[in-house]
Structures are given as structure tokens and as C-alpha cells.
C-alpha positions as CSV (number, residue, x, y, z in Angstrom):
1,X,20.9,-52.4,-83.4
2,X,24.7,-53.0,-83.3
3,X,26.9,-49.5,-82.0
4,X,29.0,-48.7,-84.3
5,X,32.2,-49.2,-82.1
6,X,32.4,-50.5,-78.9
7,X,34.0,-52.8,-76.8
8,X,33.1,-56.7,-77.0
9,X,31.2,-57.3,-73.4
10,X,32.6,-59.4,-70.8
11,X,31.0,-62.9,-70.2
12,X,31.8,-65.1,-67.5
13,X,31.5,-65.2,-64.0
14,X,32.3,-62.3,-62.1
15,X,36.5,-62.6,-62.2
16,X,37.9,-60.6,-64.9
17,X,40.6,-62.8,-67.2
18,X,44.2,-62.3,-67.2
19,X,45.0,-58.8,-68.7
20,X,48.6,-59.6,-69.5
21,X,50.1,-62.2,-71.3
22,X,54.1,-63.0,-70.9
23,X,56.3,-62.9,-73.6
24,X,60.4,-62.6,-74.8
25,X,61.3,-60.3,-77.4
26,X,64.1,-61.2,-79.3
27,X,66.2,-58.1,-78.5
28,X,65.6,-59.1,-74.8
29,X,67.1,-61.3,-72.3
30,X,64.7,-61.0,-69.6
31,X,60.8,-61.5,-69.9
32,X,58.6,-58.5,-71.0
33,X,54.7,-57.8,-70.4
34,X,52.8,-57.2,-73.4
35,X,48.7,-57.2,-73.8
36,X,47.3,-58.8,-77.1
37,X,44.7,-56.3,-78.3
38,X,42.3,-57.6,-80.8
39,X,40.0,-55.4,-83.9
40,X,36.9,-56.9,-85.8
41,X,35.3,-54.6,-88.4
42,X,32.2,-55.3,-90.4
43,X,31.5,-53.4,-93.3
44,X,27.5,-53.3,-92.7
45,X,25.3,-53.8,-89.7
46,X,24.1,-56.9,-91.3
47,X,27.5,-58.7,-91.0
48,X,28.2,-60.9,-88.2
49,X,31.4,-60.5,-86.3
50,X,30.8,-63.5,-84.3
51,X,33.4,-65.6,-86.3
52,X,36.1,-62.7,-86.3
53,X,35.7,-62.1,-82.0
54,X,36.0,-66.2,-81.8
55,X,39.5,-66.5,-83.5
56,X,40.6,-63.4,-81.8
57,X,39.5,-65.1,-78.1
58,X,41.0,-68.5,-79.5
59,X,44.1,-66.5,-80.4
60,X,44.7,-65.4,-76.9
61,X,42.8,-61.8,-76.9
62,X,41.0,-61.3,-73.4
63,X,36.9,-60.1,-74.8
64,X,37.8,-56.6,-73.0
65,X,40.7,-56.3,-75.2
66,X,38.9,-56.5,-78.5
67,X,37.2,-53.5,-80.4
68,X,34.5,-54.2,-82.3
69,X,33.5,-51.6,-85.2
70,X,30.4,-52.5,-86.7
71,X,28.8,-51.7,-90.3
72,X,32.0,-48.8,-90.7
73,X,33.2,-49.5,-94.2
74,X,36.9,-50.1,-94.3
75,X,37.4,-47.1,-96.9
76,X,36.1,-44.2,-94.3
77,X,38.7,-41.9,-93.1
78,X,37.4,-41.1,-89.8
79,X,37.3,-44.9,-88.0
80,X,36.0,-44.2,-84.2
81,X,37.1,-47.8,-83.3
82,X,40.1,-47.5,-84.7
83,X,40.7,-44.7,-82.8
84,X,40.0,-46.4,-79.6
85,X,42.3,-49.5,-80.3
86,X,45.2,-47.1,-80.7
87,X,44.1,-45.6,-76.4
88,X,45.2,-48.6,-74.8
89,X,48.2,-50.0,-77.0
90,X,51.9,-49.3,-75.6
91,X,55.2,-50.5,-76.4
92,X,55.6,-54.4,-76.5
93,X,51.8,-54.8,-77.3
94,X,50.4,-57.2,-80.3
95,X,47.1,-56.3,-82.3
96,X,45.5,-59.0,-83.8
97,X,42.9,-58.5,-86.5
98,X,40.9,-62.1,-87.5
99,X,42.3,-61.3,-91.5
100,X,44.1,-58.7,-92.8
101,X,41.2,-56.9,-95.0
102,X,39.5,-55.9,-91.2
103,X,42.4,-53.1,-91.2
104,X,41.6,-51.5,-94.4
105,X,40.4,-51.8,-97.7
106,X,43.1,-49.7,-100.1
107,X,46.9,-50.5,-99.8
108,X,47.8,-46.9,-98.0
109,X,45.4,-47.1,-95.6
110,X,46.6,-50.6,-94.4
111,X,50.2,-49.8,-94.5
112,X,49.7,-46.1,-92.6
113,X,47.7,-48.1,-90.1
114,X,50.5,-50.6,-89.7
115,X,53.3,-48.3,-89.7
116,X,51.7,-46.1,-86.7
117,X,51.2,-49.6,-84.5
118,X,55.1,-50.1,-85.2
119,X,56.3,-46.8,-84.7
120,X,54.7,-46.7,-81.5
121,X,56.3,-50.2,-80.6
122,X,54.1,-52.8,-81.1
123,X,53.1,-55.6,-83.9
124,X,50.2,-56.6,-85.9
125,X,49.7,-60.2,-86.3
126,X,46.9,-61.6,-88.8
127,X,45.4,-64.8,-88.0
128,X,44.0,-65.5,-91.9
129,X,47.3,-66.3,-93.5
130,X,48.9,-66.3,-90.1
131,X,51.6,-63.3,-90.3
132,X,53.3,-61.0,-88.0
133,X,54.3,-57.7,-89.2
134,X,56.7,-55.8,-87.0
135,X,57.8,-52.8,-89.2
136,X,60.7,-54.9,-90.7
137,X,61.4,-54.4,-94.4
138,X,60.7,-58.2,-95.1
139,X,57.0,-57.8,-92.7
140,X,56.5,-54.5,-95.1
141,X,57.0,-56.1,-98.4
142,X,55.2,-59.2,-97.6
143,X,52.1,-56.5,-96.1
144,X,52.6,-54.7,-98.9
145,X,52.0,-57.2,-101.8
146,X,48.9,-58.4,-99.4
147,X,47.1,-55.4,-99.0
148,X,47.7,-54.5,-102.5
149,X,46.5,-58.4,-103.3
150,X,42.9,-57.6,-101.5
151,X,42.2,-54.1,-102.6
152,X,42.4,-56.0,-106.0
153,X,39.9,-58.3,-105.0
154,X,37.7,-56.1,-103.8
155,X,38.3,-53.9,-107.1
156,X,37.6,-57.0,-108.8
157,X,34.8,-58.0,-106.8
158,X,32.7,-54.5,-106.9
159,X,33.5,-54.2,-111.0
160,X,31.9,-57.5,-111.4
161,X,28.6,-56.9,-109.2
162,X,28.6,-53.1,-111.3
163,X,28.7,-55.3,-114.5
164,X,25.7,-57.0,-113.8
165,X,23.5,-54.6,-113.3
């Protein structure tokens, strides 16, 4: 059985992989250290995260950095994993999440999780449409009228399968 949260596991031989990743902002001059820090969620235990943890590791995220919460659905309130991806991040750090929907399933809970990654200095990047979102008001409209764009879907989605039955 899958944990609920935990940390992908290491592979490789012995040597950890670089921790760090350089980087210029575009307020700075000189270059700054940031660490990419990736989150895969599944909404049941029977979902693989395989693909998720391979775009994150193709993106750049070292398999230490990337927190895995398994069969959580994205409408809880109390997210462990989430929880432990906000420990490690400081300012100058990127979170990458494999598609935007892994964050949350309604609007708020997308934007509030957002917002506290950019208040505390660092941005979210999506890989599925490839976005950044640094706490700009262009990043939060355009991350607004996305998250608002899949809740629908899933709306849509779960009204459809209820219809059926």
C-alpha cells in the first residue's frame, strides 16, 4: 500500500544529485541559488503517479525534492503533503506540480495555495499548459481563469457520472 504522503525515494548509486540549480531573477544582476521543489497528488490509491514524478524529474526536480501525496483528494482541507512541501521552500525557490489540477480541485483552494508560495517568495510553475505564476496580476488572472476552467470540468465531469446512475 502507497503512504499517503511521503517523499519520492532516491535511486541511483550512492551520490546524492545536485540539490541546487542556478538561476537569474530578473530584478537581479548577479546569480541567485534556488531549489526546484516538485508535488504529485493522486486522488485515490489506485492512481499511478508514475507519469506525474517523470515530468517533474524531466523538468529538473531532484527525486528528494518531490512530495508525493497519494489517494488525498484534492478537495480535503487538511493536506499532510502539502504541508511538508511548504518545510523546505524559501525565497527564490520554484514548485512544480506535473498539471495544475494536482494543487487543488476548487478555484480558492488553488489560488490561496498559490498566493502563500508567492508571498513567501517563490513561483509555481505547471508543466501541463507550461505556465509560471509568480504572484503578478497577469500570472493571477491567467491562474485564475484556469483553476476556475478545471473545477468546471470536474463539476462537469462528476454531474455526468451522477446522471448515469
Amino acid at each position: 500500500m502507497i503512504p499517503r504522503c511521503r517523499r519520492a525515494t532516491k535511486v541511483g548509486s550512492g551520490k546524492p544529485p545536485s540539490t541546487t540549480v542556478s538561476g537569474t531573477t530578473a530584478h537581479d544582476r548577479h546569480m541567485t541559488t534556488f531549489r526546484a521543489h516538485g508535488f504529485v497528488r493522486t486522488s485515490t490509491d489506485r492512481q499511478a503517479f508514475d507519469r506525474q514524478v517523470d515530468a517533474l524529474l524531466a523538468a529538473g526536480v531532484d527525486r528528494e525534492h518531490i512530495v508525493i501525496e497519494a489517494g488525498v483528494s484534492g478537495q480535503a482541507t487538511k493536506r499532510q503533503g502539502l504541508d511538508e512541501l511548504m518545510l523546505p521552500v524559501r525565497p527564490g525557490d520554484a514548485v512544480l506540480v506535473a498539471e495544475l489540477s494536482r494543487l487543488g480541485r476548487s478555484t480558492r483552494q488553488v489560488l490561496e495555495l498559490v498566493s502563500r508560495l508567492t508571498e513567501a517568495g517563490c513561483t509555481v510553475r505547471s508543466l501541463q499548459p507550461s505556465l509560471v505564476f509568480d504572484g503578478s496580476p497577469v500570472s493571477t488572472l491567467l491562474l485564475t481563469l484556469l483553476a476556475a476552467v478545471a473545477e468546471l470540468e470536474v463539476e462537469t465531469l462528476r454531474g455526468s457520472s451522477h446522471s448515469r446512475v
